[in-house]
C-alpha positions as CSV (number, residue, x, y, z in Angstrom):
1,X,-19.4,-1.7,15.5
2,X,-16.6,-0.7,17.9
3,X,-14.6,-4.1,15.9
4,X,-15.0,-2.5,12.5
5,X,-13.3,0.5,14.3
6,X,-10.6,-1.6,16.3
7,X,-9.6,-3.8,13.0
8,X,-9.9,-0.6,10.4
9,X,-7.5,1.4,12.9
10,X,-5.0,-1.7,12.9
11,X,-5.2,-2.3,9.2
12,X,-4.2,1.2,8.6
13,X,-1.5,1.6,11.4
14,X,-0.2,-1.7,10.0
15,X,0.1,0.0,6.7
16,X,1.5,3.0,7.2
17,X,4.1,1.4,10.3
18,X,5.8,-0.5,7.1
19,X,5.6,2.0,4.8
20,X,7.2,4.6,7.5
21,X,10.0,2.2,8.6
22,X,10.7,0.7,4.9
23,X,11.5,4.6,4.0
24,X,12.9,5.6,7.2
25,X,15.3,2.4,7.4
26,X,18.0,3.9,5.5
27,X,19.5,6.9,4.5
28,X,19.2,4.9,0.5
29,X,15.7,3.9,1.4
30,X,14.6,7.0,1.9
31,X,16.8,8.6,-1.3
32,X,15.0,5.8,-3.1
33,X,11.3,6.8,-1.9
34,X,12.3,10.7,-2.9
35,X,13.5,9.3,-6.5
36,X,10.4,7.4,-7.1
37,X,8.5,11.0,-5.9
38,X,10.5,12.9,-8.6
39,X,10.2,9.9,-11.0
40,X,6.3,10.9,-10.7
41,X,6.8,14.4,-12.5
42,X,4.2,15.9,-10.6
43,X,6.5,18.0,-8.4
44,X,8.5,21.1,-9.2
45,X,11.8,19.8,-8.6
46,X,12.5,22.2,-5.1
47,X,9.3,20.9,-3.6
48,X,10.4,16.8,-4.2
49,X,12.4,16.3,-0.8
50,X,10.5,18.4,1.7
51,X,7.3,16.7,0.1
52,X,8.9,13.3,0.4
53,X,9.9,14.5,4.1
54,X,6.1,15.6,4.5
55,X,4.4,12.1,3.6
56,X,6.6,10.0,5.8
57,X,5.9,12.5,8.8
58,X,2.2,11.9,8.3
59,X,2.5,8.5,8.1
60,X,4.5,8.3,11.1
61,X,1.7,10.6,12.8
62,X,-0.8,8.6,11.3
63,X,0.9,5.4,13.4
64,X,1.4,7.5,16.6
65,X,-2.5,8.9,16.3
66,X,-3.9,5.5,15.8
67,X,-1.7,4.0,18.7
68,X,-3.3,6.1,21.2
69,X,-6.6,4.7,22.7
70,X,-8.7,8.2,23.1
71,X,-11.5,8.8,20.6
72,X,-10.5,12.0,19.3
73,X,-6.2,10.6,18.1
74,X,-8.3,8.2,16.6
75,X,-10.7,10.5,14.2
76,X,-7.2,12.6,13.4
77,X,-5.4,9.5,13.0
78,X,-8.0,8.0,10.3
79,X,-8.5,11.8,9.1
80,X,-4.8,12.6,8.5
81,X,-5.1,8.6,6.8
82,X,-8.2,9.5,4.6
83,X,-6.8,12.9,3.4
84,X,-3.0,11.3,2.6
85,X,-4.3,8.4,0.6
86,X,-6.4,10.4,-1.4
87,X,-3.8,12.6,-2.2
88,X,-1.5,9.7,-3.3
89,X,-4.3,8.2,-5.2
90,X,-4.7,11.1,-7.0
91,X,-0.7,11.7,-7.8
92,X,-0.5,7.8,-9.1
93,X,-3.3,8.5,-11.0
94,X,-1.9,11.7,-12.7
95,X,1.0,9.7,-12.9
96,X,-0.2,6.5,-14.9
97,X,-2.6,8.5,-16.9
98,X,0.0,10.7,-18.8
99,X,1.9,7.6,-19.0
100,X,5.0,8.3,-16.2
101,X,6.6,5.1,-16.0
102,X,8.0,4.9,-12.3
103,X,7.9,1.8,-9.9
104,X,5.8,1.8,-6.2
105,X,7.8,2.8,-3.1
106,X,5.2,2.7,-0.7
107,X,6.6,-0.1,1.2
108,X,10.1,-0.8,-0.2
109,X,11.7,-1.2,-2.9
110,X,9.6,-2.8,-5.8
111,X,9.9,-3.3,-9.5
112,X,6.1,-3.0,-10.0
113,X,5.5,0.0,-11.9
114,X,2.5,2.3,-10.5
115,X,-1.0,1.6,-11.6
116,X,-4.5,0.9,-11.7
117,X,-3.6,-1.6,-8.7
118,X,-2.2,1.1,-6.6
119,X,-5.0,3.6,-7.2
120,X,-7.5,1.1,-5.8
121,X,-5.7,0.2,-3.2
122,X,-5.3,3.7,-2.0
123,X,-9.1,4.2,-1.8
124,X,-9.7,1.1,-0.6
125,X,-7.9,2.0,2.3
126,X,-9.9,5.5,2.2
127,X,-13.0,4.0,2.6
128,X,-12.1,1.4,5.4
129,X,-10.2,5.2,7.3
130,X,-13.9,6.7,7.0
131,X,-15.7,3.1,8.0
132,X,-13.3,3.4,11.1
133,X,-14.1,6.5,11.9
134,X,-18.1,6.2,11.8
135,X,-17.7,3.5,13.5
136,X,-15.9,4.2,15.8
137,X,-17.2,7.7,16.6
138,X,-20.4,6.1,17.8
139,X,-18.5,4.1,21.0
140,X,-19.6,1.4,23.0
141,X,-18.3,-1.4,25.1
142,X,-15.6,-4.2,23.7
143,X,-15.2,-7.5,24.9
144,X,-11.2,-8.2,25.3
145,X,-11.3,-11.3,23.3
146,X,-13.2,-10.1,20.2
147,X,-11.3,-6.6,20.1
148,X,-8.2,-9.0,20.2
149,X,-9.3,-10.6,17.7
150,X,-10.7,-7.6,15.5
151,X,-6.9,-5.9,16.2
152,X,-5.3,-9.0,14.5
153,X,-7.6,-9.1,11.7
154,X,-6.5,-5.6,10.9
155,X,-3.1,-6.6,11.2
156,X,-3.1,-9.4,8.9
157,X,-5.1,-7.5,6.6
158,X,-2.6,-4.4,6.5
159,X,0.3,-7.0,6.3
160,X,-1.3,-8.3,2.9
161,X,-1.8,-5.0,1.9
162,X,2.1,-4.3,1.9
163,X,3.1,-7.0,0.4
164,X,0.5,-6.7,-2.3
165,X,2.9,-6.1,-5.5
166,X,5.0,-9.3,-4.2
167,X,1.4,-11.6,-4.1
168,X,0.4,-10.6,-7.4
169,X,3.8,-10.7,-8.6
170,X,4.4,-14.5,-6.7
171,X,0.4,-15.5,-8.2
172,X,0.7,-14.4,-11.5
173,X,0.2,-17.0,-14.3
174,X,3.7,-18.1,-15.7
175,X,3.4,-18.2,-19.6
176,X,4.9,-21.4,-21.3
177,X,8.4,-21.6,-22.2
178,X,8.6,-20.9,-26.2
179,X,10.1,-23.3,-28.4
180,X,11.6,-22.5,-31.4
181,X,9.5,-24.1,-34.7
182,X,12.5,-26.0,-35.9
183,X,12.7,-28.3,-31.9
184,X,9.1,-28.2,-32.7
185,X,9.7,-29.9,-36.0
186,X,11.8,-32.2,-35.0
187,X,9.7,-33.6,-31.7
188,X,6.8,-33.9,-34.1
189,X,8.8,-35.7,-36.5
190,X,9.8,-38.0,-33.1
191,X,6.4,-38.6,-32.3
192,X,5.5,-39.4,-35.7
193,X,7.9,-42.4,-36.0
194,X,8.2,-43.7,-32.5
């Protein structure tokens, strides 16, 4: 069980090492990751930057929590994780549900607006913090070469996971090109005498 907790604890530090360095990257990165906060309209407008301010310092203590191998940095790590994901599930959810239009900064800039895709996300991850953290609080020995292995299936995993917007964006079905009815017209009235 130790692997669920090695490969949990890299999915999420994964996660939350992009999101931290695509806001912290930049002095605009940052400006445009405090925008998107106040796009949300959940805020009073006084409370937007040091909020903004407060998620990315979780996330990078998230990062630092799960980097350190000791049981307990691990069960605040995936804690601190659990309790921050919630609470961004719930904002996007307020968010999409009075019908807020603003785009998802969590790793970036993006042009996907915020919804239903988001929210799951976000408790997804939830549930595979508090997987971690069962099984992980129960211990036991690793073998090098599984836990290896476990650490960079949570990797890859929490490397899909921020690029998520692009893969759906990159699989989504591309609609035909419309025609206009009179080139219509005339390629049936081509076919027709050909």
């Amino acid at each position: 069980m130790q692997y669920v907790a090695l490969c949990g604890k890299a999915l999420l530090a994964t996660v939350f090492l992009v999101s931290a360095w695509t806001k912290l990257r930049s002095p605009a990165a940052f400006g445009a990751f405090r925008r998107s906060t106040r796009r949300m309209a959940i805020l009073p407008e006084p409370w937007v930057r040091p909020v903004a301010v407060l998620v990315v310092a979780a996330e990078v203590a998230i990062v630092l929590l799960l980097a350190v191998p000791l049981p307990v940095t691990a069960l605040l790590g995936l804690g601190l994780a659990a309790v921050l994901l919630t609470g961004l599930a719930l904002a996007i959810a307020s968010t999409v549900r009075r019908g807020v239009r603003t785009t998802c900064q969590c790793f970036g800039h993006s042009d996907t607006p915020l919804g239903a895709v988001h929210i799951v996300r976000n408790l997804t991850l939830v549930a595979v913090a508090v997987a971690a953290a069962v099984t992980g609080a129960r211990g036991g020995a690793v073998e090098f070469g599984a836990g290896l292995l476990a650490v960079l299936a949570g990797v890859l995993a929490g490397a899909v996971v921020t690029v998520l917007d692009d893969l759906r964006h990159l699989l989504r079905p591309v609609p035909p090109p419309k025609t206009s009815a009179a080139r219509q017209g005339i390629r049936t009235s081509v076919r027709r005498s050909a």
